[in-house]
C-alpha positions as CSV (number, residue, x, y, z in Angstrom):
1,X,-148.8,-119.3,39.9
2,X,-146.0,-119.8,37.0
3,X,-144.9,-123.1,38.3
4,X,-147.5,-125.8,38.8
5,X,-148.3,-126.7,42.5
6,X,-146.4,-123.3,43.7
7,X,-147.7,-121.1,45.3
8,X,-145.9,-117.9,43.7
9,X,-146.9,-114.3,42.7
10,X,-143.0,-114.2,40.8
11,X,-143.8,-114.4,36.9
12,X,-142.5,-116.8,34.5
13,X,-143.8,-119.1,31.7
14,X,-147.0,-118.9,30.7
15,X,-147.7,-115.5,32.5
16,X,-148.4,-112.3,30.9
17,X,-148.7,-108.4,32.0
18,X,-151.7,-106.7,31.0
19,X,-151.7,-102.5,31.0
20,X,-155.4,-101.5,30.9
21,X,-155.8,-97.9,29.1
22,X,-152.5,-95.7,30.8
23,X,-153.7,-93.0,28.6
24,X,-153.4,-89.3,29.0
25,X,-156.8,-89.1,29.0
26,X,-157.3,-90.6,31.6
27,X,-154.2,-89.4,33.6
28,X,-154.2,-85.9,35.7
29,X,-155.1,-83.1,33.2
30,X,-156.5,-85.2,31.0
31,X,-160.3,-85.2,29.4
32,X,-161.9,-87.9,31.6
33,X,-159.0,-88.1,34.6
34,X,-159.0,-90.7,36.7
35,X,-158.2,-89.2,40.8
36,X,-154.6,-90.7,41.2
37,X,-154.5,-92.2,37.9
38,X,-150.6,-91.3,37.5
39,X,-149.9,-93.3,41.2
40,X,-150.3,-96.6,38.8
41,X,-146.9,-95.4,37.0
42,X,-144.4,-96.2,39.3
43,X,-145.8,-100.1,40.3
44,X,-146.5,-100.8,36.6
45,X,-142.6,-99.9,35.2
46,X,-141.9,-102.2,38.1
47,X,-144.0,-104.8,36.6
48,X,-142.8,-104.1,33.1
49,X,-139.0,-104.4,34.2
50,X,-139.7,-107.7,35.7
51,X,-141.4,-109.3,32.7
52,X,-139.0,-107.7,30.3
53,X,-136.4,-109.5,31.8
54,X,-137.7,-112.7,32.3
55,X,-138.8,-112.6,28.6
56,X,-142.6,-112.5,29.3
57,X,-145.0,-111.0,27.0
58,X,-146.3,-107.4,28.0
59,X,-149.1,-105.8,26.2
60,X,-151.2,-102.7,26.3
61,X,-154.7,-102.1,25.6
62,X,-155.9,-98.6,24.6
63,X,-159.4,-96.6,24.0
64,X,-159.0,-95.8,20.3
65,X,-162.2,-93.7,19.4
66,X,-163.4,-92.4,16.4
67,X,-163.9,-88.6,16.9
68,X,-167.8,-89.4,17.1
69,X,-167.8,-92.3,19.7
70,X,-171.1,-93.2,20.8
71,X,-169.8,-93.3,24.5
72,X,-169.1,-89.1,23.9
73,X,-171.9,-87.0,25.7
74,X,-172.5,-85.6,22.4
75,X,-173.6,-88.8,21.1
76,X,-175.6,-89.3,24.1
77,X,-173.1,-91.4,26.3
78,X,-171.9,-91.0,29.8
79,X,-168.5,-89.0,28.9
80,X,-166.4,-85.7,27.7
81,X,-164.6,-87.0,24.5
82,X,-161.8,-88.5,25.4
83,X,-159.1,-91.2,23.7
84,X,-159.7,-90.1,19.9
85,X,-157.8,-92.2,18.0
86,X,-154.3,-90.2,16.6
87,X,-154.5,-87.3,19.3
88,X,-152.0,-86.8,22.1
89,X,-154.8,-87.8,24.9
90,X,-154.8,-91.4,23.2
91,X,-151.5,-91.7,23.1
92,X,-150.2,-94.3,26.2
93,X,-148.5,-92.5,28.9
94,X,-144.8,-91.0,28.0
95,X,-143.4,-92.2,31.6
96,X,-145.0,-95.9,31.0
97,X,-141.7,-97.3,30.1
98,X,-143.6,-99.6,27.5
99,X,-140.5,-102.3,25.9
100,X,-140.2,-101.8,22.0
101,X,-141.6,-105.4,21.5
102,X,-144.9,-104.6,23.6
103,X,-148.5,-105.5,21.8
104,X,-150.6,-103.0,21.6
105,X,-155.0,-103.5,21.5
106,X,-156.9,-100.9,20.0
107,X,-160.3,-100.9,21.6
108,X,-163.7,-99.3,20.8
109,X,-162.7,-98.6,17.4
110,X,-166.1,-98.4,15.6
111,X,-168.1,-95.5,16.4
112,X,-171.7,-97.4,17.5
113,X,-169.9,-99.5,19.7
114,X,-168.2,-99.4,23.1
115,X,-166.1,-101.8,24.6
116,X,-164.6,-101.4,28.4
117,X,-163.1,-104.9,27.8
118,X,-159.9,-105.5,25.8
119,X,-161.5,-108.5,25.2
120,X,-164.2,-107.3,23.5
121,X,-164.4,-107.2,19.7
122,X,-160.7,-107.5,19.2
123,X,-158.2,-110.5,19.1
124,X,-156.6,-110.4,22.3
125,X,-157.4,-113.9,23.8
126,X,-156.5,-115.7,20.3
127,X,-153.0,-113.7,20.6
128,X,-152.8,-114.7,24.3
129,X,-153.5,-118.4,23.5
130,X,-151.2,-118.1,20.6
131,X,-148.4,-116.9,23.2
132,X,-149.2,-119.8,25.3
133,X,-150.5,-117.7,27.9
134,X,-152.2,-118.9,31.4
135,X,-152.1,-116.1,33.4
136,X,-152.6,-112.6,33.0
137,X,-151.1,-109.8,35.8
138,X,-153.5,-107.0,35.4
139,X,-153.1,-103.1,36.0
140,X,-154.2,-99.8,34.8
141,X,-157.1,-97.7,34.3
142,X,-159.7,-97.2,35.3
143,X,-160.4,-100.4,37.9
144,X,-164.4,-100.1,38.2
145,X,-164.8,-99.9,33.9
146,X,-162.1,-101.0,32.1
147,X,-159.9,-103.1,34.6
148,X,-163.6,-104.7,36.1
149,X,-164.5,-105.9,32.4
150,X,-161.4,-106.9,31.2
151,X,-160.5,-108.5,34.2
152,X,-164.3,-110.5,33.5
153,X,-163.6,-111.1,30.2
154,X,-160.0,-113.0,31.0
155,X,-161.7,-115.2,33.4
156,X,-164.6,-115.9,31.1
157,X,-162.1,-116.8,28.3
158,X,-160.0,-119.5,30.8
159,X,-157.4,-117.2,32.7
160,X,-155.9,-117.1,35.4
161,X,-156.0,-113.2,36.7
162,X,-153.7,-111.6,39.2
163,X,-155.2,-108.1,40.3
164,X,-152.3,-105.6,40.9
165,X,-153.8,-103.7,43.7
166,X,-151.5,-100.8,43.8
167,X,-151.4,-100.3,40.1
168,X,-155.3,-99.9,39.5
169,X,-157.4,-96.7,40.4
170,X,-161.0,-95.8,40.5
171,X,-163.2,-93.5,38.6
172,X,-165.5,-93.9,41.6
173,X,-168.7,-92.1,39.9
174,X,-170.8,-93.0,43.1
175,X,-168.1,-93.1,46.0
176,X,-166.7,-97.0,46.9
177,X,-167.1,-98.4,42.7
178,X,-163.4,-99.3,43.2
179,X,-163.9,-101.1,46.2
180,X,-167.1,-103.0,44.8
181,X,-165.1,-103.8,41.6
182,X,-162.5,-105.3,43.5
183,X,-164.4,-107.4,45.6
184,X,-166.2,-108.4,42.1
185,X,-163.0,-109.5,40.7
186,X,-162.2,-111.7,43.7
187,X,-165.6,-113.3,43.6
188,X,-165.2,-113.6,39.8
189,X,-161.7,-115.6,40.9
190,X,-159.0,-113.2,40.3
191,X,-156.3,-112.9,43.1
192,X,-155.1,-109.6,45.0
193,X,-151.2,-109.1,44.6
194,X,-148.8,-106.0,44.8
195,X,-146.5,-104.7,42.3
196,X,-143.5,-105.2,45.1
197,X,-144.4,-108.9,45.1
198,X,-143.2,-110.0,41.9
């Protein structure tokens, strides 16, 4: 998709490599783990190496909670705390070989509000326009919340999206979420490709 008229998962300008939320969190151990959420690892530092050296833009988005988020069950939302802002379980995964010059989104920072997009309240898609950026790889965590909205949010806002199918995994609250958010991101007009593709 980086060259007009080709027909190419291989990145290069105008592309851009979106890490949804590889927190610890969300990782094996974690407050709110996600079932195999470390398998995204590998394929992602695969994607990061490729981008890195072709000089494209990577960036991160991140949960970044105040200690009192209303998405906490305490507060009366759907989950354990998790992601609070400044604590080891925010932090982005230590074996996520993230390059020095990698942008970082802080999301759901105020405490009344949630936000499952990267999109949402924060200025990724000025930054990503600013970059001169088309099309956006996506991977990460978890794929039927945070890598579903995102995902909506980029097509919404005028990117292309390419869906890195063996660098998502599911929450799966009610069993097959994943496989329904997947199919909703192709429907939405995202494309399916895998890490070993690029």
């Amino acid at each position: 998709m980086s060259e007009q008229g080709k027909e190419t998962t291989r990145p290069g300008r105008g592309d851009a490599l979106l890490l949804v939320d590889v927190q610890n969190d969300f990782l094996p151990g974690g407050s709110l783990a996600v079932p195999g959420g470390d398998a995204v690892i590998t394929p992602l530092n695969h994607c990061i190496e490729q981008f890195t050296r072709a000089g494209l833009p990577v960036i991160a988005t991140r949960d970044w909670h105040p200690p009192q988020h209303c998405s906490f069950r305490e507060q009366g939302g759907p989950w354990p705390p998790h992601c609070i802002a400044g604590t080891p379980g925010a932090a982005c995964a230590a074996d996520l070989h993230l390059p020095p010059d990698a942008v970082v989104v802080d999301k759901a920072t105020a405490a009344d509000r949630d936000a499952y997009s990267g999109f949402e309240g924060t200025e990724l898609a000025a930054r990503l326009r600013e970059a001169g950026v088309r099309c956006l790889f996506v991977g990460g965590l978890a794929t039927d919340y945070c890598v579903l909205n995102t995902v909506h949010d980029a097509l919404k806002n005028g990117f292309a999206v390419m869906l890195l199918r063996d660098a998502i995994r599911a929450v799966d609250v009610q069993p097959g979420d994943g496989d329904r958010a997947i199919a909703e991101m192709q429907a939405l007009g995202a494309r399916l490709v895998d890490s070993n593709r690029l």
